[in-house]
C-alpha positions in Angstrom: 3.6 -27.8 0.9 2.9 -24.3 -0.9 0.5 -21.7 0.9 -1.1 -22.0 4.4 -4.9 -23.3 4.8 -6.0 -20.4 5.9 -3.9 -18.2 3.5 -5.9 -15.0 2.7 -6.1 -14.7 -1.0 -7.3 -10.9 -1.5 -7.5 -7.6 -3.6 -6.7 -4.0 -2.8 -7.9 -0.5 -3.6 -8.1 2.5 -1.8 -10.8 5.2 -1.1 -9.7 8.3 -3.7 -8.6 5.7 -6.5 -12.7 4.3 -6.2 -14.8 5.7 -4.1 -16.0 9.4 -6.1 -18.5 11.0 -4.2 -16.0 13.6 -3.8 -18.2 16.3 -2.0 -21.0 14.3 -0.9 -22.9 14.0 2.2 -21.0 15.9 4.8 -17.3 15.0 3.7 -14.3 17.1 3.9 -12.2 18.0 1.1 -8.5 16.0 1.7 -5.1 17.2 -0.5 -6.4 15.2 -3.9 -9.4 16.6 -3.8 -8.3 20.4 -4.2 -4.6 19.0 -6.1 -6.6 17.3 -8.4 -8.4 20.9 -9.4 -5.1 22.5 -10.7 -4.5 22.7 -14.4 -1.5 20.6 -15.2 -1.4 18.1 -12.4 -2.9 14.8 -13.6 -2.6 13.5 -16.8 -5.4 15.1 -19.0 -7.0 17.0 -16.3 -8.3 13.8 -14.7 -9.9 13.6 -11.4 -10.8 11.4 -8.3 -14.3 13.1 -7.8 -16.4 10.3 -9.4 -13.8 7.6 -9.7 -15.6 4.0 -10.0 -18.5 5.8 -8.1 -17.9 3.1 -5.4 -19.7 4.8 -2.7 -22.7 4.7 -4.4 -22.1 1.3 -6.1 -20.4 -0.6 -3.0 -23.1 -3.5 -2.8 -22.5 -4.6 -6.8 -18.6 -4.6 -6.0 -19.1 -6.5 -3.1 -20.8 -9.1 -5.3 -18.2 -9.4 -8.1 -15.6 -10.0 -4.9 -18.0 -12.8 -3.8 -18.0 -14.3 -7.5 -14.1 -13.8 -7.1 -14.1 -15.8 -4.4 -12.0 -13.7 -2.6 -10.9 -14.4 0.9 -9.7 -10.9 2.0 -10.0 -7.1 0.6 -8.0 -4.1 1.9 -9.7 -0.8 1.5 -8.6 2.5 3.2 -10.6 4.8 4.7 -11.2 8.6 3.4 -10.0 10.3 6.7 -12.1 13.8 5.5 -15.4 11.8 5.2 -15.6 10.3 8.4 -14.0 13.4 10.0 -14.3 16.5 7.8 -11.8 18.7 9.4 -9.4 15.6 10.7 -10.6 16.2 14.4 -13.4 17.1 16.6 -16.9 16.5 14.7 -17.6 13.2 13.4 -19.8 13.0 10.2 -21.8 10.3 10.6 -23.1 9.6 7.1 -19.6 8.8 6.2 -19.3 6.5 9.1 -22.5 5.0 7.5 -20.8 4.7 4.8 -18.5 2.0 6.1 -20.3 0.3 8.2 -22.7 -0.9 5.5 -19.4 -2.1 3.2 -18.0 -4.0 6.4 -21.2 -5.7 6.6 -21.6 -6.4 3.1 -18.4 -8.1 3.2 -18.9 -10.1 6.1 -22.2 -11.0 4.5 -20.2 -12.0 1.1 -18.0 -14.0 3.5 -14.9 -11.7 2.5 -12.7 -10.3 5.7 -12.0 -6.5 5.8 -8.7 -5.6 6.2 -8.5 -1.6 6.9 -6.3 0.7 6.1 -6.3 4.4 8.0 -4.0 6.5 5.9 -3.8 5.9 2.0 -2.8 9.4 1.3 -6.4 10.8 2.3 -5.0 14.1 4.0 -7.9 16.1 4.7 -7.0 19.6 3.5 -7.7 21.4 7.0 -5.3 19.4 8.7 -2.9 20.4 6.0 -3.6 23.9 6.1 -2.3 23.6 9.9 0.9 21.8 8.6 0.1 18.4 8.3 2.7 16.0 8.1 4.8 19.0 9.4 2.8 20.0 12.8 3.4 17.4 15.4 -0.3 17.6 16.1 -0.7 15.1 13.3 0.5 12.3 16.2 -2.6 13.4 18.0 -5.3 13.9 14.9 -3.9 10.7 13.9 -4.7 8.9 17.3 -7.5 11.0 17.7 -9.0 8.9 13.8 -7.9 5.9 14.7 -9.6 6.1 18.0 -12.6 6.7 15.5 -12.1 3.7 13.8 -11.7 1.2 16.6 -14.7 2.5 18.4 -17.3 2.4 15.1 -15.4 -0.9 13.3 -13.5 -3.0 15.0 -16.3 -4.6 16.7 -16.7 -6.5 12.9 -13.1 -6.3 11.9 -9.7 -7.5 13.1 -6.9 -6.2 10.9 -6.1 -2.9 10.1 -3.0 -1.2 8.6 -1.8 2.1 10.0 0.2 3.8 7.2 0.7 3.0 3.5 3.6 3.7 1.4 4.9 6.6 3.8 8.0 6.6 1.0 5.5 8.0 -1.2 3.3 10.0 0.8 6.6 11.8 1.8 8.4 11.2 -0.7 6.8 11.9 -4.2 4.5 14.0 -2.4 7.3 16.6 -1.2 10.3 15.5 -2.8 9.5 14.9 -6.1 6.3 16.9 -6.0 4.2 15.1 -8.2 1.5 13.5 -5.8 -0.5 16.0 -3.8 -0.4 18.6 -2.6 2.7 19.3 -5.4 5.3 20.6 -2.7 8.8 20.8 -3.2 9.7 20.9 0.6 13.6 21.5 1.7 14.8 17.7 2.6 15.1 19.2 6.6 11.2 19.0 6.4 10.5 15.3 4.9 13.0 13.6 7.9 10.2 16.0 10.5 7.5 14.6 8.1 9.1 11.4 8.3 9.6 11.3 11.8 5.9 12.7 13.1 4.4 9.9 10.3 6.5 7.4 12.1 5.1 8.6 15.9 1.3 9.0 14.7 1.7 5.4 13.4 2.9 4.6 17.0 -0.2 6.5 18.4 -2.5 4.9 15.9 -1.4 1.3 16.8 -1.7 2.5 20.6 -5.3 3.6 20.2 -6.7 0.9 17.6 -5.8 -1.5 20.8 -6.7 0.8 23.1 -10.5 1.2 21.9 -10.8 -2.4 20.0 -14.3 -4.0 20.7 -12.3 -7.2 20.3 -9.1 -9.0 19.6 -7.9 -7.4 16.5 -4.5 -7.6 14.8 -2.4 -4.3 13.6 0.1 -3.6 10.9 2.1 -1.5 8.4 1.9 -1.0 4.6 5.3 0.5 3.3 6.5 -0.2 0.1 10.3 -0.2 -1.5 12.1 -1.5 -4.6 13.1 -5.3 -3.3 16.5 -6.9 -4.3 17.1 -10.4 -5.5 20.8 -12.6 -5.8 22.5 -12.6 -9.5 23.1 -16.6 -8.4 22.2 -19.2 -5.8 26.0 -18.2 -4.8 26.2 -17.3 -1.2 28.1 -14.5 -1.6 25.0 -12.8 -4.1 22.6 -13.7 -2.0 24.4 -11.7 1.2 25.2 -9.1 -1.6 21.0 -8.6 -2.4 20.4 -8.9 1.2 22.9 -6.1 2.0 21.6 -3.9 -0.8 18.0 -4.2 0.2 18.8 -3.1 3.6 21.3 -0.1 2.8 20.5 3.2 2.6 22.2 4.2 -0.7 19.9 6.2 -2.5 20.8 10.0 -3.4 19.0 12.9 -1.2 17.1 14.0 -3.9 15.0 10.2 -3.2 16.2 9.4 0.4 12.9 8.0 0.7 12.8 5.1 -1.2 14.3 2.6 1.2 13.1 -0.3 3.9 15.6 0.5 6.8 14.8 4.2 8.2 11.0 3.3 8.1 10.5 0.2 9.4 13.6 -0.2 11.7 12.0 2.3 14.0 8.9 0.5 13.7 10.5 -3.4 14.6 13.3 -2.4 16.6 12.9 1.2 18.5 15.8 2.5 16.7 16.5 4.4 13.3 19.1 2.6 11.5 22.7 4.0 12.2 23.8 4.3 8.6 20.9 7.0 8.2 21.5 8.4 11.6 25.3 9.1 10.3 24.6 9.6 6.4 21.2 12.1 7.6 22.7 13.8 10.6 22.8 17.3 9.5 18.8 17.1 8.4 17.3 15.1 11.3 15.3 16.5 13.8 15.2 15.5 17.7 14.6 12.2 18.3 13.7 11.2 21.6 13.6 8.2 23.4 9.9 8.8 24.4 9.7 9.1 20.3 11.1 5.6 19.8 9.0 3.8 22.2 5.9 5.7 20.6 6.5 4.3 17.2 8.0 1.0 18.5 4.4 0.1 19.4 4.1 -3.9 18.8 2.5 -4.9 15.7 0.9 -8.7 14.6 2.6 -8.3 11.4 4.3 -6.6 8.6 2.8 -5.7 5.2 5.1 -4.7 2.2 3.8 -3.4 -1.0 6.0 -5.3 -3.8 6.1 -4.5 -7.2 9.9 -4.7 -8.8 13.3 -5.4 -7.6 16.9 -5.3 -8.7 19.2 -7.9 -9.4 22.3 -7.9 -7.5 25.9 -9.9 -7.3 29.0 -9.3 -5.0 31.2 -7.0 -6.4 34.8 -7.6 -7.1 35.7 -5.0 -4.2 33.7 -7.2 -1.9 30.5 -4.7 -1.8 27.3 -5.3 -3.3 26.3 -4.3 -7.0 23.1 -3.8 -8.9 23.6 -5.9 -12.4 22.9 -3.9 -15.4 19.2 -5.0 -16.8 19.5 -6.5 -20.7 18.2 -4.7 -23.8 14.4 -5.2 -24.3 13.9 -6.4 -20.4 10.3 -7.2 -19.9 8.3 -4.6 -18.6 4.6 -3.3 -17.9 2.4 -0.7 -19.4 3.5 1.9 -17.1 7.6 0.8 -18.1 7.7 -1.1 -14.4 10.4 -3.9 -14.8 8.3 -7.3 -14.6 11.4 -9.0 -12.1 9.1 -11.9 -10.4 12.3 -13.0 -8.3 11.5 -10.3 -6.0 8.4 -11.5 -4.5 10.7 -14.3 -3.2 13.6 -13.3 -2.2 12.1 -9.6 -1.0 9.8 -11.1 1.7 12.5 -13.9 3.2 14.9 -10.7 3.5 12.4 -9.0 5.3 11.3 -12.1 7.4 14.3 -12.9 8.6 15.1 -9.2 9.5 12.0 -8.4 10.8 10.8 -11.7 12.1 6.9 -11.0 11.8 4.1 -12.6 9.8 4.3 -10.9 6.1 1.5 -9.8 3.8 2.2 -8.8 0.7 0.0 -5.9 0.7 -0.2 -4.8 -2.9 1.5 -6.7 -6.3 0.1 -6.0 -9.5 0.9 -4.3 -13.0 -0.9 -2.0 -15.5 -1.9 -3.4 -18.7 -3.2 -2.1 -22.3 -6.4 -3.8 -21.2 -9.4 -2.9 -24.0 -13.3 -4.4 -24.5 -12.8 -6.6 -27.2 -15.1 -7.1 -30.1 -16.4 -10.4 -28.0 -17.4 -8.1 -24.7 -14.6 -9.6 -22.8 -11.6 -8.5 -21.7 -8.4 -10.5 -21.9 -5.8 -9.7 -20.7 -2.8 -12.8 -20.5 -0.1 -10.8 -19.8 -1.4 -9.9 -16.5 -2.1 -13.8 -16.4 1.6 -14.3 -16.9 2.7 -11.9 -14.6 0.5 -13.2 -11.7 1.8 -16.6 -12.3 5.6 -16.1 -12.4 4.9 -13.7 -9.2 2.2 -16.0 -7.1 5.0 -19.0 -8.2 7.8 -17.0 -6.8 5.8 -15.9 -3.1 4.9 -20.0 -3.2 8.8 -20.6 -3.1 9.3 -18.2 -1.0 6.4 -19.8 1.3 7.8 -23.3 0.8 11.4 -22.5 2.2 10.0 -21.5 5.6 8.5 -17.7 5.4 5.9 -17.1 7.0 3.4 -15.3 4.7 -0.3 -15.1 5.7 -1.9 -13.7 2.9 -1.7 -11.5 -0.7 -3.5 -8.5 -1.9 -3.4 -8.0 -5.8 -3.4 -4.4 -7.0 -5.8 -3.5 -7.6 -9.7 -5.3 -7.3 -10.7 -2.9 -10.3 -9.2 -0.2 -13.0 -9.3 3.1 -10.7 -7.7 6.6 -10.6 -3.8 5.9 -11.0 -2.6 9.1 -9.1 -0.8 11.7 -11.3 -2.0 9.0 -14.3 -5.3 9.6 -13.7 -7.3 7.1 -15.4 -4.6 6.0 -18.3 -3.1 2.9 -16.3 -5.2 -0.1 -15.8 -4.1 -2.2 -13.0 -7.5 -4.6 -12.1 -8.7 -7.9 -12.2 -12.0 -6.0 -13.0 -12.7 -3.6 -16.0 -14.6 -0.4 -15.5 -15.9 1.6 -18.5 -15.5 5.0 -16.9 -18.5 6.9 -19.0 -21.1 4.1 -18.2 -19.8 2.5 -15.0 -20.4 -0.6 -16.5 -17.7 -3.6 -14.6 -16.3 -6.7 -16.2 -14.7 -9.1 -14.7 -11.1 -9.3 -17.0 -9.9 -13.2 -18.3 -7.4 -12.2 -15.2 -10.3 -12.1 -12.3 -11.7 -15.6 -13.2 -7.9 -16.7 -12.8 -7.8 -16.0 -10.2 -11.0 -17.1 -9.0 -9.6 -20.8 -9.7 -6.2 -19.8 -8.4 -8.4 -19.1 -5.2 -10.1 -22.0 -5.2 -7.0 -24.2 -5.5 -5.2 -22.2 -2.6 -2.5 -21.9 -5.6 -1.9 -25.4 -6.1 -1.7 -25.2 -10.0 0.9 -22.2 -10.3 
């Protein structure tokens, strides 16, 4: 027992965090590009616009995944440089751009996994609205169409949407992802909503256009919740909490239910429909079939969860975490359960193949005085995770495959370049990689198929 034969051992990234490049060869500018500009933003006035300089140094990365042994790599793609204004006129030297990474891969024997939107808005399409104009159902068919005509004759999985929680969510809610807007909360459930239909659209083209077979699914992301005890009555309690829609206004986002209900089942949750009525915009029945689209299977970003029991009044409660709770560089709670018990929630709701599309944590990670970087508490964290997704794997989920966050140090966000989250080090001034104590772990890890955790 433990993971399937065929299990896709992977790492993931995505194109502003790596790829620099920024104004090069035809591309369009997209929301971090001009958010990143403005004093005060980013921490330290970092940017995106070099990054790890992957598009010029693709080929080397693609070599250190091949002496990773890596099965799988997710990578998204920059919307703006493949389509500069969103729409209409394709730049092909960005199209180039991918085309020579897919190969690479395939060459390296590692299979592309695609993602369309990783927060890449290109800045024209927000200057007509964005996530506000329902044109974005359209623009977004319109890419994805793009993508399935130039790619998919080389690869077979692709993931519409990542983390639309945060993309709505911290990016007009909380305001601190771009472009900075603190929208009235009437405008995220229309953002949320046309996000939602150009998903539907995207899957609808991507199988439309395909050159083959190919498989299509969904990256969103939310905190996971775990039982207090093996008791029954907890582990209904965690289920119940993972799937409620508790959260104040102020961070409606951050839940699994309105986002991926729609998606599975053709119909928003009625807690939210009742808890969100006076903020919701029409919903038609045309809508729901749109983003009801079938998909192969179901990715979930996991990083944390809560602990939960049964209450005393019968309802579910979050137990209080313990003074000096384990936790990462970036003060994430290190709470392996959840990589268990999240995905056999979500199976069991959702009833699709799972990939945990992204599970990783930031580290102090420094050079040290041998040239190496070593890093065991990312070793420790991998292996209480991996052994809790094995578990989980073992008691009848059906989990195809795991993408660590992140393949190499990159540009954290709002963080800019202060968190390290990769198996791979990158010295920012030279460029220079190394492959952490972590990356060669998971090398073996790999070769095992994660017999040893």
């Amino acid at each position: 027992m433990g993971f399937c034969k065929d299990f896709q051992w992977g790492a993931a990234t995505s194109s502003y965090q790596i790829e620099g490049g920024a104004y090069e060869d035809g591309k369009g500018l997209n929301i971090w590009d001009v958010f990143c500009q403005e004093e005060g933003r980013i921490f330290e006035g970092h940017t995106g616009d070099v990054a790890c300089d992957h598009y010029h140094r693709f080929r080397e990365d693609v070599e250190i995944m091949k002496k990773l042994g890596l099965k799988a790599y997710r990578f998204s793609i920059n919307w703006a440089r493949v389509l500069p204004d969103g729409y209409g006129k394709v730049n092909e030297a960005g199209v180039k751009f991918y085309n020579d990474l897919i190969d690479a891969l395939l060459e390296a024997g590692v299979e592309p996994f695609i993602t369309l939107y990783h927060w890449e808005l290109p800045y024209e399409l927000y200057k007509k609205g964005g996530w506000m104009n329902e044109e974005i159902v359209n623009w977004f068919g319109e890419y994805a169409k793009l993508v399935a005509e130039r790619f998919s004759d080389r690869v077979k999985y692709f993931f519409t949407l990542n983390e639309p929680q945060c993309f709505v969510g911290l990016s007009f809610l909380d305001g601190v992802h771009a472009p900075g807007v603190h929208a009235p909360v009437r405008d995220t459930f229309q953002m949320s909503h046309n996000a939602l239909k150009a998903h539907g659209m995207a899957v609808k083209m991507l199988r439309e256009h395909a050159k083959q077979d190919i498989q299509v699914g969904y990256a969103p992301t939310g905190t996971m919740s775990y039982p207090d005890s093996d008791k029954p009555e907890d582990i209904e309690a965690a289920r119940q909490h993972l799937f409620s829609l508790d959260q104040p206004l102020s961070r409606w986002t951050w839940n699994v239910t309105w986002w991926s209900d729609p998606v599975l089942f053709g119909e928003y949750p009625e807690e939210g429909l009742r808890k969100y009525r006076n903020y919701l915009p029409r919903i038609t029945k045309e809508d729901l079939k749109l983003i009801s689209q079938p998909i192969d299977f179901y990715g979930q970003n996991i990083y944390n969860g809560h602990r939960v029991r049964m209450g005393k009044n019968g309802q579910p409660e979050v137990v209080k975490r313990y003074e000096g709770f384990p936790k990462t560089a970036l003060d994430w709670p290190v709470t392996p359960e959840c990589l268990c018990w999240g995905p056999k929630f979500l199976y069991e709701r959702y009833k699709k193949p799972i990939y945990i599309t992204e599970n990783g944590l930031s580290c102090h990670d420094v050079v040290s005085v041998d040239g190496q970087v070593h890093d065991p508490n990312r070793i420790d964290f991998l292996t209480r995770y991996l052994r809790e997704l094995k578990k989980c794997a073992e008691s009848g989920t059906d989990i195809r495959g795991y993408f660590q966050w992140s393949l190499m140090d990159n540009f954290e966000w709002h963080s800019g370049y202060a968190e390290r989250f990769g198996l791979v080090f990158v010295d920012y001034n030279t460029q220079k990689r190394i492959i952490k104590d972590s990356g060669y772990w998971y090398r073996d890890l790999i070769r095992n198929n994660g017999e040893t955790l």
